[in-house]
Backbone as numpy.savetxt, mean C-alpha at the origin, in Angstrom:
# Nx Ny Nz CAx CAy CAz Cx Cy Cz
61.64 16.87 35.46 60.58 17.54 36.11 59.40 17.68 35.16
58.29 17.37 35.70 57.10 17.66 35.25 56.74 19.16 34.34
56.44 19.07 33.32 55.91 20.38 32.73 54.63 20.71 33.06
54.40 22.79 33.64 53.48 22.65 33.89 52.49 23.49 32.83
51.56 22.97 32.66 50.24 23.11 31.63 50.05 24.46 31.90
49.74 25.36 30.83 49.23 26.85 30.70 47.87 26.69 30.31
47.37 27.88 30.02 46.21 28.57 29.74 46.13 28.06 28.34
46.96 28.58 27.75 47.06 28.41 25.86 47.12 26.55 25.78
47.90 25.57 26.34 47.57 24.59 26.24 46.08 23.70 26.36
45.50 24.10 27.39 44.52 23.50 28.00 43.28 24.56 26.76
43.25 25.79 26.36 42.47 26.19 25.70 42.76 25.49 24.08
43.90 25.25 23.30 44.21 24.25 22.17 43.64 23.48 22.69
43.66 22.62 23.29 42.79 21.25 23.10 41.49 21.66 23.51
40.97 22.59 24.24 39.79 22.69 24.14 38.91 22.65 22.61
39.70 23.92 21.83 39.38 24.13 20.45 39.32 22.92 20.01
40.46 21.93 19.99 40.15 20.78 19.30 39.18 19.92 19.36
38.58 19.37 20.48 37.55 18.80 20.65 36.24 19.57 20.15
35.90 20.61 20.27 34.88 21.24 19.64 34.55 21.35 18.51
35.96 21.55 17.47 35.59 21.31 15.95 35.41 20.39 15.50
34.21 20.22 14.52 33.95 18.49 14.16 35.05 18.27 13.20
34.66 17.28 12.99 35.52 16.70 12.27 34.82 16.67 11.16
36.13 16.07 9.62 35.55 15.94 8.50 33.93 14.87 7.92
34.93 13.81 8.92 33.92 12.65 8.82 32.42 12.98 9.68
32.23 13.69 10.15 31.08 14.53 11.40 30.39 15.73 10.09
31.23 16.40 9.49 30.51 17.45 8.49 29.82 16.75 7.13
30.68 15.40 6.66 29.95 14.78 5.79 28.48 14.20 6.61
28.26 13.42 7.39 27.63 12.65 8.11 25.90 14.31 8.44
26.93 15.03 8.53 25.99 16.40 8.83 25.23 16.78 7.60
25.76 16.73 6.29 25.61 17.18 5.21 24.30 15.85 4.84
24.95 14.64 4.61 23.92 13.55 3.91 23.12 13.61 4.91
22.29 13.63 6.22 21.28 14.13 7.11 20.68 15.01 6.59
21.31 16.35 6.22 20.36 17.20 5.81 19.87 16.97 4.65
20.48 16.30 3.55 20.05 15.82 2.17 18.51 15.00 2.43
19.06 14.03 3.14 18.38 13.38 3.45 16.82 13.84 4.12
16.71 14.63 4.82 15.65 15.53 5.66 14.93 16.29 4.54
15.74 16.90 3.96 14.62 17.57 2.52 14.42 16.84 1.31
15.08 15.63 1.11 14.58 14.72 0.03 13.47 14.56 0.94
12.87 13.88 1.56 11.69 13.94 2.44 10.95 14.60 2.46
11.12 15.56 2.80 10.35 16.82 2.72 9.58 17.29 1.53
10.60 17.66 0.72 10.29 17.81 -0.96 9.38 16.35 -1.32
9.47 15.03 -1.19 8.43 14.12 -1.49 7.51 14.08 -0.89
7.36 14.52 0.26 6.17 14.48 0.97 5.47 15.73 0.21
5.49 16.63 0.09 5.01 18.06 -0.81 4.62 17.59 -2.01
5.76 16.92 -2.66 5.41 16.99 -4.08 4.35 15.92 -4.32
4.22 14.67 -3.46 3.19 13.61 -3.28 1.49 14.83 -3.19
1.94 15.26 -2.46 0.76 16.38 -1.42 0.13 17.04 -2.79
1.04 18.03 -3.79 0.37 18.58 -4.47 -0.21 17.79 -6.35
0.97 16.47 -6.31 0.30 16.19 -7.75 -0.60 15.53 -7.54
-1.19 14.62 -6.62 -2.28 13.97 -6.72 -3.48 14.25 -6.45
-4.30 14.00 -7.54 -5.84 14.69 -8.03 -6.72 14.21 -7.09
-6.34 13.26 -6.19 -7.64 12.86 -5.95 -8.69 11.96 -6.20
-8.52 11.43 -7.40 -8.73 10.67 -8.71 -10.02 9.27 -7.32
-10.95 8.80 -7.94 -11.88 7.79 -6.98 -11.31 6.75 -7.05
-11.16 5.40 -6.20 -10.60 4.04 -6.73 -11.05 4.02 -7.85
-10.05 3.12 -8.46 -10.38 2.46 -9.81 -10.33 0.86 -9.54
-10.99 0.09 -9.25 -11.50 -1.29 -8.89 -11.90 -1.65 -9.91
-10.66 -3.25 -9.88 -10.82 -3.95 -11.03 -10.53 -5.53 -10.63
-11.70 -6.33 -10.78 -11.86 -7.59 -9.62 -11.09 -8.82 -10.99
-10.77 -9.58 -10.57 -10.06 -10.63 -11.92 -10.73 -11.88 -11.35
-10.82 -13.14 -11.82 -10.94 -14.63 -11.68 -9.64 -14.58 -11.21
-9.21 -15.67 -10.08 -7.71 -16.37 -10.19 -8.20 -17.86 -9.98
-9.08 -18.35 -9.45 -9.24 -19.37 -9.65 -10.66 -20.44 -9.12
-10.54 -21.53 -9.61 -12.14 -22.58 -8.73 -11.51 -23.27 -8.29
-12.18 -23.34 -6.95 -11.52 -24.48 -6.18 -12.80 -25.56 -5.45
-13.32 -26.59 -5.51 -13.82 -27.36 -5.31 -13.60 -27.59 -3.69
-14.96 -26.79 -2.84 -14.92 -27.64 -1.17 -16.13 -28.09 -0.99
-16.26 -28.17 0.19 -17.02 -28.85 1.05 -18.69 -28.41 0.42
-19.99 -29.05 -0.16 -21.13 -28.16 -0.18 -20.85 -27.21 -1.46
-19.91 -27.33 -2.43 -19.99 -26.26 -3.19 -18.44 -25.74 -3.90
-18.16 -24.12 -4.14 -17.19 -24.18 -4.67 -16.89 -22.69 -4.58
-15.66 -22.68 -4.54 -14.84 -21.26 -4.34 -14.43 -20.58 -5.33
-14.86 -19.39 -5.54 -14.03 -18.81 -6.64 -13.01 -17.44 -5.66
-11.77 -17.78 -6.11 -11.01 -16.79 -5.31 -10.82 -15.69 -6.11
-10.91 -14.52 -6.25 -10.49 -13.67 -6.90 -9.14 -12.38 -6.64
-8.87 -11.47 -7.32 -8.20 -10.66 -6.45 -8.64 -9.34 -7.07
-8.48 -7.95 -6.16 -9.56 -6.65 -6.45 -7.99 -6.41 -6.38
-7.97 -5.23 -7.61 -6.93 -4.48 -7.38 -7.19 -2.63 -7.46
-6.75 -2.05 -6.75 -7.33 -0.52 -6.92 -6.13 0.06 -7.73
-6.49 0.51 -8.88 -5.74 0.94 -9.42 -5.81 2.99 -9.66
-6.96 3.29 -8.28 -6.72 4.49 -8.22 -5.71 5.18 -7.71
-6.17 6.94 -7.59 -5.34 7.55 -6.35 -5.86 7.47 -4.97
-6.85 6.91 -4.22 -7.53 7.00 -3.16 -7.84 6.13 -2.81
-7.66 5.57 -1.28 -8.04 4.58 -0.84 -9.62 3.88 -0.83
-9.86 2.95 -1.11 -11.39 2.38 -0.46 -11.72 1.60 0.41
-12.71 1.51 1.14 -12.90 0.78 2.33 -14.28 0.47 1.93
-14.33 -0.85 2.91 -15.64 -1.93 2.78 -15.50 -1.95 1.20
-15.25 -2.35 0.81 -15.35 -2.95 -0.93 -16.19 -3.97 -0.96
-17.55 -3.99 -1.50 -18.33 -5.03 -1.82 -18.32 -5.90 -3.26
-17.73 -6.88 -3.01 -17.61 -7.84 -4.54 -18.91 -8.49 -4.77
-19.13 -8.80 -6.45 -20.58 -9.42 -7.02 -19.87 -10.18 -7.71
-20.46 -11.40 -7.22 -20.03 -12.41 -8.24 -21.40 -12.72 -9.12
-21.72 -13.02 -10.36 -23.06 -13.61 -10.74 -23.04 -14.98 -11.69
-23.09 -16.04 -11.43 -23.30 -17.12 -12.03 -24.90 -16.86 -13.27
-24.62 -17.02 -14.62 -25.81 -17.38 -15.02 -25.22 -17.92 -16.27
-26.49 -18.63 -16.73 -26.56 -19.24 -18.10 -27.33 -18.43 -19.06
-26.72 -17.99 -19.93 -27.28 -17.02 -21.13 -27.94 -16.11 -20.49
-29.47 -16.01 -20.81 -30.30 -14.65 -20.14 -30.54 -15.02 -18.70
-30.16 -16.59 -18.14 -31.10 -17.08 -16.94 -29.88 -17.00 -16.01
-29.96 -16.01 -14.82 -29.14 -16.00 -13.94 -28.94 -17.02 -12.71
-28.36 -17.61 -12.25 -28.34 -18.87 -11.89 -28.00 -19.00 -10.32
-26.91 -17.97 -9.89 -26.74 -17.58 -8.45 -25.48 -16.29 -8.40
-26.16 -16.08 -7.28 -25.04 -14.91 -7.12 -24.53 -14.65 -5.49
-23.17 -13.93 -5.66 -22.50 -14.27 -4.43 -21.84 -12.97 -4.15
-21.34 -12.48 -2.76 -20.95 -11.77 -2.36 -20.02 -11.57 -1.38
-18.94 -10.73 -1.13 -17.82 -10.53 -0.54 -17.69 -9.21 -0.53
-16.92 -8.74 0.99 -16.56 -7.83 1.51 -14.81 -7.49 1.76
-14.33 -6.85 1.65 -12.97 -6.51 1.38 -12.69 -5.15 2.31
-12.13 -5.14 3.38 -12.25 -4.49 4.18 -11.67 -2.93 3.91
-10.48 -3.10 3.57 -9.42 -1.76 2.83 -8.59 -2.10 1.72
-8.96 -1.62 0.81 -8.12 -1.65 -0.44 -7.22 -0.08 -0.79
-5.96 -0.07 -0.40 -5.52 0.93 -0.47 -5.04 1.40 -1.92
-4.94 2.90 -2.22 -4.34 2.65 -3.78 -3.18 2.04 -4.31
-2.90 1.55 -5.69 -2.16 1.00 -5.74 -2.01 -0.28 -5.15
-2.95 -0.89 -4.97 -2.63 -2.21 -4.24 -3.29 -3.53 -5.07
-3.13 -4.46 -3.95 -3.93 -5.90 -4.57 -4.80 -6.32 -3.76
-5.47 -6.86 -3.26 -6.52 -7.63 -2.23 -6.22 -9.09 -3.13
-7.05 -10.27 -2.14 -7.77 -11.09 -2.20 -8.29 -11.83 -1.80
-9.62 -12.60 -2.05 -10.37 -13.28 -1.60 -11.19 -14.41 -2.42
-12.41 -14.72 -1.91 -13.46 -15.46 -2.57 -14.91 -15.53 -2.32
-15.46 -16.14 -3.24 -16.80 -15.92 -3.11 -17.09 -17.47 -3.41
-18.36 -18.23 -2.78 -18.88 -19.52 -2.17 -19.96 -19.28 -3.57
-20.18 -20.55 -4.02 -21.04 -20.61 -4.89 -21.87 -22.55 -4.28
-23.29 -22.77 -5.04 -23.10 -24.20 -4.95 -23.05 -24.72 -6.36
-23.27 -23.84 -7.32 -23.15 -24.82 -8.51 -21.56 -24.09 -9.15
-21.33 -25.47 -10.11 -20.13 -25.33 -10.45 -19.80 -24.24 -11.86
-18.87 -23.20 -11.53 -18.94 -21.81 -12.41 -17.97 -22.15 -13.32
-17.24 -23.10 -13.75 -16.80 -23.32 -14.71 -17.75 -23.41 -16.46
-18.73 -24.21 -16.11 -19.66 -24.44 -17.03 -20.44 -23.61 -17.24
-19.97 -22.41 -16.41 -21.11 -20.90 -16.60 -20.89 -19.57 -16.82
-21.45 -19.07 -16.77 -20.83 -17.71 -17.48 -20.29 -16.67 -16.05
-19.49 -16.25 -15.70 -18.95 -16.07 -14.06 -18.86 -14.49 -14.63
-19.66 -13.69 -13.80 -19.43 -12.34 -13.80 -18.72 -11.32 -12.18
-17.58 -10.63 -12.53 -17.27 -10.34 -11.21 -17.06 -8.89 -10.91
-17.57 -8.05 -10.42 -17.22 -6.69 -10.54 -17.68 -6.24 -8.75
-17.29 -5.04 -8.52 -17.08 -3.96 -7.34 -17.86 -3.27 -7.33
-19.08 -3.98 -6.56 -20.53 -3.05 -6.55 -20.73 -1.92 -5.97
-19.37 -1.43 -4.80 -19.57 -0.24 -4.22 -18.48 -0.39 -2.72
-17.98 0.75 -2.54 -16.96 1.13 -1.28 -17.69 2.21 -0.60
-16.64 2.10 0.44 -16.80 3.77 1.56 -15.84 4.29 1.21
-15.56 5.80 1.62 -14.24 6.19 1.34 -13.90 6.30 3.12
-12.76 5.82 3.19 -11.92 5.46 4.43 -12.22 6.53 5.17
């Protein structure tokens, strides 16, 4: 004959299903670790950084010979705390005191910590010349 189920049975297994389990309290625990490591970096990001303006610093990477002329590619790197936007690059070709041509490029967002790159169109060839390249001016984002 069939046994029949009580109160105290059907309430034990109730209990059981309700208590988590071990593997459920670890899983609970690294979540919450996890939620205030976050937290705490997002804060601690929040309060050490100064603020500091880009620090833009344009390099040569290379000449490349096209169509009408010649490419110099460069790459801008911001080595501030703060983002910049519209970044205007100067390139200046000259020979000794006699400046010879000059070129320009736009760089849309350079975030901190980062790299960009691009180039600037010349028609005479900047190998044989004295190639100047610097970051005439940003917006701030």
């Amino acid at each position: 004959m069939a046994e029949k189920k009580t109160d105290n049975d059907i309430s034990d297994k109730t209990d059981q299903l309700a208590r988590p389990t071990a593997l459920e309290w670890i899983v609970a625990v690294i979540g919450a670790v996890l939620v205030a490591g976050s937290i705490g970096f997002l804060l601690f990001s929040a309060v050490s950084q100064t603020g500091k303006p880009p620090i833009l610093i344009v390099k040569k990477e290379s000449v490349v010979t096209v169509e009408g002329g010649f490419l110099v590619k460069f790459s801008l790197e911001n080595k501030g705390e703060t983002n910049a936007a519209a970044v205007t690059i100067e390139g200046k070709l000259s020979d000794g005191e006699k400046e010879i041509e000059t070129s320009s490029a736009s760089i849309s967002y350079a975030p901190s910590n980062s790299t960009r790159e691009g180039g600037l169109f010349f028609t005479e060839n900047p190998e044989g010349l004295e190639l100047k390249l610097r970051a005439a001016g940003y917006e701030k984002p």
